[in-house]
N, C-alpha and C positions, 0 to 999 in steps of 0.2 A: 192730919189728925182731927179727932172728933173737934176740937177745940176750937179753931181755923174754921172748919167748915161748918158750926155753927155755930155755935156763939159769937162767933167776930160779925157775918153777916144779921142775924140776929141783932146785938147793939147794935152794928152802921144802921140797920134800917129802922131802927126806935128813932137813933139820933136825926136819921133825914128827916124825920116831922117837923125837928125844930130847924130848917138852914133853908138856904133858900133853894128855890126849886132846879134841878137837873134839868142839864142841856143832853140832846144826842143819847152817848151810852156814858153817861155821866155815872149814871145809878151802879153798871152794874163794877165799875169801874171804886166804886164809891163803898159798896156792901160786901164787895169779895179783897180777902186778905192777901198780898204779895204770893203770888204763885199760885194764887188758886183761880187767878182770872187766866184761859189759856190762850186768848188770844196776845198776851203780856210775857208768857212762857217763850224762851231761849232756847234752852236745854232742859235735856234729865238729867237726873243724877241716878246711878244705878249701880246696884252691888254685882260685880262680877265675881268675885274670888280672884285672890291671888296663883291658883292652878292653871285655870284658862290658859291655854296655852295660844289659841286664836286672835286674841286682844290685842293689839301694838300694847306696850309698853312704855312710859317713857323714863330715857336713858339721860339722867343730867352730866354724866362722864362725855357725852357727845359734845356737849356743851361748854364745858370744860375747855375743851380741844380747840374748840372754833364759838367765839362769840360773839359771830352774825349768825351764827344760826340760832341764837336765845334771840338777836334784835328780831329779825324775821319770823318768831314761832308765834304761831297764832295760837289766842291762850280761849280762843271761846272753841279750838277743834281739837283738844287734851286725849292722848292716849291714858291707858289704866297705870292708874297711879294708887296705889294701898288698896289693889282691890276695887276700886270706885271707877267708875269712867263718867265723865262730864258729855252727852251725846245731845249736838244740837239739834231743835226740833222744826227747825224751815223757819220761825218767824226771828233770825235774826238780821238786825236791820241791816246791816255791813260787817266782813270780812272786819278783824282784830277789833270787832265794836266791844268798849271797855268796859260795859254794862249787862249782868247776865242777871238773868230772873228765870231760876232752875227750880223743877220741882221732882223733888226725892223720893222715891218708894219707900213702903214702910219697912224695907228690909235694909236700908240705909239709915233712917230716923224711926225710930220704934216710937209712938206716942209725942207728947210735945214735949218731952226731956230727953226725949234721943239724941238732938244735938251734940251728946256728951259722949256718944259713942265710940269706940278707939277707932274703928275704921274712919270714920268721917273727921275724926280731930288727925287722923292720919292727911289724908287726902286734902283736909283744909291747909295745915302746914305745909306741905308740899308745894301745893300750887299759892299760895302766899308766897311762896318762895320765889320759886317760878317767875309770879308776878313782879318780885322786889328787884331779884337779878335782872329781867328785862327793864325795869324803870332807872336802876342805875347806869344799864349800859344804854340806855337809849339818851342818857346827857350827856356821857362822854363824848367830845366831840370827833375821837378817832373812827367811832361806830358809824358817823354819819356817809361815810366811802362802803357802808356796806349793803352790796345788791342785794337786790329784791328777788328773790327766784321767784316768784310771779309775772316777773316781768322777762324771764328769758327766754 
């Protein structure tokens, strides 16, 4: 949003007059806001629709069934979930890395109070979810017997 892209680098770079001076790519790391640096970007976030028939899906009934497959589901390669798919973009540092720095199309977040939008508070609950099933069952210590299909 206009917001983000200029106003925020706009202050950061009033405020660098007064700090001490940038190393390397300190600055640009310094004047651009979360996700709008792309060499920092993980993923997109992107509105597919709920139609799409081509999109994996993701199915939590699967899950249900067998939960090593939640231990083992990597949550930075999410199939379409409310419409939304989560698509990695090459700079993530490692496979199930627990830190994503996504940036959303405006047909995902309309303006800087898009946030509020049903599909994305969709998609946000989902994969919160997602993520809270996997954290529970990754302390149970029965999960810890369960293979890694990457390793088979």
């Amino acid at each position: 949003d206009f917001a983000r892209r200029f106003y925020f680098p706009a202050g950061r770079t009033l405020d660098a007059l007064f700090r001490a001076p940038f190393r390397d790519n300190q600055r640009a790391l310094w004047t651009e806001a979360l996700g709008e640096y792309e060499p920092q970007r993980t993923h997109t976030v992107e509105f597919i629709g709920e139609d799409d028939g081509a999109s994996p899906r993701f199915d939590p009934n699967v899950y249900t069934k067998d939960p090593c497959g939640i231990v083992n589901y990597d949550l930075t390669n999410i199939p379409l979930i409310s419409g939304i798919q989560l698509k990695p973009t090459g700079n993530l540092p490692h496979r199930f890395s627990p830190f994503l720095v996504a940036y959303a199309s405006g047909r995902v977040i309309f303006r800087h109070s898009g946030i509020f939008e049903k599909e994305l508070r969709n998609f946000l609950n989902d994969y919160i979810a997602i993520t809270e099933g996997k954290i529970m069952l990754l302390t149970d210590p029965k999960m810890s017997n369960c293979p890694d299909p990457a390793l088979r």
